[in-house]
N, C-alpha and C positions, 0 to 999 in steps of 0.2 A: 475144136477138138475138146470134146468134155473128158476129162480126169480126176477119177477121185484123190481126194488126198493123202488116202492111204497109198495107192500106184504110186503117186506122185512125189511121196516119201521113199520109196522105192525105188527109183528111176529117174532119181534127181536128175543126173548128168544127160540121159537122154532126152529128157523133154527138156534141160535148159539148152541142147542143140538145136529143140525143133525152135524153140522163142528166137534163136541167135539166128536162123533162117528165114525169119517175119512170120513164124506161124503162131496166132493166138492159142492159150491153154484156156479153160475157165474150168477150175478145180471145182469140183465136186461134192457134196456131204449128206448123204440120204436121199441121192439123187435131185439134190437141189442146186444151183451154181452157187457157190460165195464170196468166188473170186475171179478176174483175172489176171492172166500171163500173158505182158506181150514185148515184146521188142522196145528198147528205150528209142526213143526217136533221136535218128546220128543230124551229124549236118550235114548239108548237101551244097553243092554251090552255087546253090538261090541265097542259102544261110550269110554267107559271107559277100553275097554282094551288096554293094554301096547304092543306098537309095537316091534316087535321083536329084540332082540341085532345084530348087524352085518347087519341089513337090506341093507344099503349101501357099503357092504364088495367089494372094488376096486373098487369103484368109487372117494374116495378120500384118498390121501397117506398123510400121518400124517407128515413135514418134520423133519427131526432129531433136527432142531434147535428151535424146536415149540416152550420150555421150556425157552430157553434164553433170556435175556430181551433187549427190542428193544434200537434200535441208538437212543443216546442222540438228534439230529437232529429232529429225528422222533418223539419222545417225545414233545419237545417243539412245535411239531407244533399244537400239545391239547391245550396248553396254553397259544396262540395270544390272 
């Protein structure tokens, strides 16, 4: 739906009902677009679901010494 911004200044509250409904605006200016209007993207309950365990199975090797705690050397270099 093209809108100029003049309309658009006018009729705020109705066309932020058609955005609220998923319909795109793309405001207007000498008959050229300059902008759009559209719906903020909500969550859905893809959004919030838990991605699966293993998803990265062998893409990265855990090393044996992961546990161990790091070189003194190493250490200090946190706390120049």
């Amino acid at each position: 739906m093209n809108i100029s911004i003049s309309d658009f200044e006018k009729n705020v509250q109705l066309y932020l009902k058609y955005i609220k409904e998923g319909k795109e605006i793309h405001l207007t200016q000498s008959s050229k677009i300059v902008a759009l209007l559209s719906p903020f993207p909500s969550k859905t309950k893809n959004s919030t679901k838990k991605r699966p365990f293993g998803l990265a199975k062998g893409n990265f090797i855990v090393p044996d010494d992961f546990n161990e705690p790091l070189p003194e050397d190493y250490l200090n270099e946190f706390y120049k």
